[in-house]
Structure formats: structure tokens, C-alpha cells
C-alpha positions in Angstrom: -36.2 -0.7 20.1 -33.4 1.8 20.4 -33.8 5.1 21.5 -35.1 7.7 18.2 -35.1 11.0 18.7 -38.5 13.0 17.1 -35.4 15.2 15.4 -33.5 12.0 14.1 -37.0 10.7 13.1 -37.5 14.1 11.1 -34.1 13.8 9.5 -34.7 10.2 8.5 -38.4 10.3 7.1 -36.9 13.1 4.7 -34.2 11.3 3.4 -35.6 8.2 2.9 -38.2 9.9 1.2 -36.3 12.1 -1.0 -33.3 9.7 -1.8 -35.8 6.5 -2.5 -38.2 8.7 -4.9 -35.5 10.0 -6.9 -33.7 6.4 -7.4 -37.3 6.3 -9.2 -36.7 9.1 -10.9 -38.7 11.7 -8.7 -37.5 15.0 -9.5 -38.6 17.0 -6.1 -35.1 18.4 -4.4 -34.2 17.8 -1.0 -35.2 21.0 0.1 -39.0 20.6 -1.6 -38.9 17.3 0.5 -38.2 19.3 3.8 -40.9 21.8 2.8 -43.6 19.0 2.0 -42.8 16.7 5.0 -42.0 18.8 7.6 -43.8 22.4 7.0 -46.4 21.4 5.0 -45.5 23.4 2.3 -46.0 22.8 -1.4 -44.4 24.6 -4.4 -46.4 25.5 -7.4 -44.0 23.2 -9.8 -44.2 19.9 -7.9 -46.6 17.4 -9.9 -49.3 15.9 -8.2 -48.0 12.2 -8.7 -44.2 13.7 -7.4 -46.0 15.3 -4.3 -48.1 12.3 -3.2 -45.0 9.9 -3.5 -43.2 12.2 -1.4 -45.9 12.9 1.2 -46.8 9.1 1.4 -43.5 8.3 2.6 -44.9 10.1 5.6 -47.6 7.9 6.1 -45.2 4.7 5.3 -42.1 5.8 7.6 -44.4 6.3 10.7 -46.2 2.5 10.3 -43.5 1.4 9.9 -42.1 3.1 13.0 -45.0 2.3 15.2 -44.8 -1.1 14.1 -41.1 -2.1 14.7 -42.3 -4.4 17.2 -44.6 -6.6 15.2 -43.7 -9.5 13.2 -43.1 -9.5 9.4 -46.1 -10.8 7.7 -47.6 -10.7 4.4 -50.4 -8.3 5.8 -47.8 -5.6 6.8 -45.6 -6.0 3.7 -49.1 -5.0 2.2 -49.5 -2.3 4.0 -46.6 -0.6 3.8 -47.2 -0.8 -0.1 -51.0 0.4 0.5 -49.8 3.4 2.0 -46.9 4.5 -0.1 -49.1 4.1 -3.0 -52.3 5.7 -1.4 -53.5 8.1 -4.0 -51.5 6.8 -6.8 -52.9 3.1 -7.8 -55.9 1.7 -8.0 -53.9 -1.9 -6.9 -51.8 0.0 -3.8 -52.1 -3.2 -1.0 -52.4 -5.7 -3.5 -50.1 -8.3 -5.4 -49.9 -7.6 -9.2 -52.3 -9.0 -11.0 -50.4 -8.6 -14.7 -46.5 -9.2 -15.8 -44.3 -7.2 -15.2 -41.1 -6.4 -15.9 -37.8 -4.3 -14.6 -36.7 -1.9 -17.4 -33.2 -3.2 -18.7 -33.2 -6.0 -16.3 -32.0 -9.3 -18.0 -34.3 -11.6 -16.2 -37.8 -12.2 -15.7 -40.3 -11.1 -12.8 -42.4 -13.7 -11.2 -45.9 -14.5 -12.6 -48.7 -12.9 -10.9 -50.0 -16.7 -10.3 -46.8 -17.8 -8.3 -46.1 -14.0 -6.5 -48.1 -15.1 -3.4 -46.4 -18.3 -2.9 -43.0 -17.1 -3.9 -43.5 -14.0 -1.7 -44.2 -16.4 1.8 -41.4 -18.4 1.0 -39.3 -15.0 0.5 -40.5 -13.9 4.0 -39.8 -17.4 5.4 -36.6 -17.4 4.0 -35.6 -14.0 5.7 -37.1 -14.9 9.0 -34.7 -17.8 9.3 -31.4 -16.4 8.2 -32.5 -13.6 10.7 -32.7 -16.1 13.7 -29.8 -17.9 12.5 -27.7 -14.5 12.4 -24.9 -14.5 14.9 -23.9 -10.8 14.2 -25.4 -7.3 12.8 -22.8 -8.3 9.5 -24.9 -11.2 9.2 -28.2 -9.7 9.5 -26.8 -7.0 7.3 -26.2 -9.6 5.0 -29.1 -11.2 4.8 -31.1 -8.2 4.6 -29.0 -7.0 1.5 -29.6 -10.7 -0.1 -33.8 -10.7 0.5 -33.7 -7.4 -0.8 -32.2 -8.3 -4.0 -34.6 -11.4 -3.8 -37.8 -9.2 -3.1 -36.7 -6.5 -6.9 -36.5 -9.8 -8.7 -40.1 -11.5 -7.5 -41.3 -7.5 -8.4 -44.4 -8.5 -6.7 -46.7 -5.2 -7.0 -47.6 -3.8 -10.4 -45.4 -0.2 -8.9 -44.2 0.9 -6.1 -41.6 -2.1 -5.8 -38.3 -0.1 -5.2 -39.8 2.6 -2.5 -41.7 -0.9 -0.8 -38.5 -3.0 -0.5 -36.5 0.0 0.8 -38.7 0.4 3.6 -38.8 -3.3 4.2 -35.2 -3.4 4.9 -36.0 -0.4 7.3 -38.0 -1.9 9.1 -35.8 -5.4 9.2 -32.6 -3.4 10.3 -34.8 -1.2 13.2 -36.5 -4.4 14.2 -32.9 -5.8 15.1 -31.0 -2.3 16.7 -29.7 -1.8 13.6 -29.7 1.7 12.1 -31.3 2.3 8.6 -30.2 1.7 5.5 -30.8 4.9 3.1 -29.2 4.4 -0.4 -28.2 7.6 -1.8 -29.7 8.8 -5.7 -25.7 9.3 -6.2 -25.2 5.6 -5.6 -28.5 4.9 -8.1 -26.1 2.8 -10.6 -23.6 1.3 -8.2 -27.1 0.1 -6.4 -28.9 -1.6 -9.9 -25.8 -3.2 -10.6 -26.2 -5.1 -6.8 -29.6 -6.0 -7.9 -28.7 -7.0 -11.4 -25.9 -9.0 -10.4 -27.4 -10.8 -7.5 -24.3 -9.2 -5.8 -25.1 -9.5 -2.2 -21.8 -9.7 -0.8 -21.1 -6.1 -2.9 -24.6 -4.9 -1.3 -24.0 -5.8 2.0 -20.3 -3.8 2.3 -21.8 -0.9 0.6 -24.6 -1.5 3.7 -22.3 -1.4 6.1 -20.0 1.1 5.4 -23.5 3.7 5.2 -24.8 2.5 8.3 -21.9 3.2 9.5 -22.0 6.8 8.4 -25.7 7.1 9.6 -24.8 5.9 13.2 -22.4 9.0 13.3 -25.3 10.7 12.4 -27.6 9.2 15.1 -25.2 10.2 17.7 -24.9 13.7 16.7 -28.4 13.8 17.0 -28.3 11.9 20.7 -25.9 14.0 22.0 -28.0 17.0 21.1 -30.4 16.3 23.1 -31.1 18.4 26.1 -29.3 16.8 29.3 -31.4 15.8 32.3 
């Protein structure tokens, strides 16, 4: 894995956080993110439901980060949801057991019957156009394209949007690519990928902000103290 510095760590874990809670309509600022994930802090007008999926981000970010080695399974997609909704839902680590549906979406989730099945073929789907990748624009790619995949199964009852962003974290870190974190000011331009199956769309909006956050890695690298 490439080289993360505890500051860069820091800097991601609290925009991931803040940007993937309020594409779900979170309403803690960025600087009430800071204060919750990295002082410990809480103010008095942060709701218990806002502060836990902030703060479980925390939990989230750092398996995911101490698992970056380990294959993609079913059992870690799991946990990843477990922990993110640790405090929130009584079905956090488990596959919905109801329909569901995405508001405004004009298509229809999977069943709870077919999520498991749908949800291995999903993960063997990605696995292979990851070995069959020739290039980070591919992997990109098909990162962007699972993702869109992943929204539509919808395969927990909540927690769907903060779960697949991580995913594709932990994807793009697994293969010395930098993150992906999609801004709340690119919320619409980021439904319409998903709505429209628009992977192509997704994948150049990918690239072009991982390119931004790899000038923001290496500020952070060369800020480090020289040996």
C-alpha cells in the first residue's frame, strides 16, 4: 500500500465523513466534523443520529484502512456497513430484509430474496474487470460502473450511499490509487451518474478529483519532516 501519512489520514477521514453524510442530507459543517473526529468535541446542536453517522465514519475509515490488504468479500462489505451504522440500526451488518426503494429513482431495487445472490455476482463482477484492468483509468472505470451497480441492488435497508462510498475507497487504495471523495456541491451532477447508469460521465468526474486529491497527498508528503 502507498505511503499515508497520520496527517493525510486525518484530512481524509474528515472529508469523507463530512462530504458522504451531507450527500445524505447530514447537516453537521465541516468544521463540527473536525471538532467530532479529531478533538473529540461535540456541540450542543448536533443531533444524536447526525453525530453517530459522523463519528462512525471513524470507525469505518480506519477498517477499512487496516484492511486494505485483504480481499473483497461479502463479510467485509458487511462490516464496513456494521460499523457505519453502529448505533443507528437494529439491521447494521445485515442485508435488507424489506423493499426498498431510492427516492425519485425511476427503477426498482433488488428484492430482499435475490440481494445475496445478486450482491456475489456484483463482487464477482468487480474482482474480474479489476484483474483484467490494464491501467488506473480502467480500474477507475470499473470502480465508477460497480458503484453505480452496488446504488441500484440498494442491498441494506440504510446506510447504502455512505457503504458504497467507502467501498470504492477501499477498491481504489487496494490498487495505489488515491481516494475518491465526491463533494456535497457535486450531490446532483453525482445522482444523475447513478440515475443514468452513466459510468463513462462518473469515471471522468473520478478522475479529474483524484487528480485534485493527489495534489493534495503530495502537499501533505512533502510536509513531512526530512530524515
Amino acid at each position: 500500500m502507498m505511503h499515508l501519512p497520520k496527517d493525510y489520514l486525518d484530512d481524509l477521514l474528515v472529508r469523507i465523513a463530512h462530504h458522504s453524510c451531507a450527500i445524505e442530507n447530514n447537516t453537521i459543517t465541516l468544521s463540527e466534523t473536525i471538532s467530532v473526529l479529531l478533538y473529540r468535541m461535540i456541540t450542543n446542536k448536533v443531533s444524536v443520529r447526525e453525530f453517530y453517522e459522523v463519528e462512525n465514519h471513524r470507525l469505518a475509515f480506519n477498517y477499512v484502512i487496516e484492511n486494505i490488504d485483504q480481499e473483497l468479500t461479502i463479510s467485509v462489505i458487511k462490516e464496513i456497513h456494521s460499523l457505519l451504522l453502529d448505533r443507528i440500526h437494529h439491521e447494521r451488518g445485515r442485508f435488507k430484509s424489506q423493499e426498498n426503494t431510492v427516492v425519485g429513482a425511476n427503477f426498482q431495487t433488488v428484492s430482499p430474496s435475490d440481494t445475496f445472490s445478486r450482491m456475489n455476482q456484483w463482487l464477482q463482477n468487480l474482482n474480474d474487470q479489476i484483474q483484467k484492468a490494464k491501467s488506473s483509468d480502467d480500474i477507475i472505470l470499473s470502480v465508477c460502473s460497480s458503484h453505480i451497480e452496488f446504488e441500484r441492488i440498494h442491498p441494506y435497508s440504510d446506510g447504502n450511499g455512505r457503504t458504497g462510498r467507502l467501498l470504492m475507497m477501499h477498491v481504489l487504495l487496494q490498487n495505489q490509487i488515491l481516494p475518491l471523495v465526491i463533494l456535497k456541491d457535486n450531490k446532483q451532477e453525482y445522482y444523475q451518474f447513478l440515475e443514468n447508469q452513466d459510468a463513462t460521465g462518473f469515471a471522468a468526474y473520478a478522475k479529474a478529483t483524484i487528480e485534485k486529491e493527489q495534489q493534495r497527498y503530495h502537499a501533505f508528503m512533502n510536509s513531512l519532516p526530512r530524515e
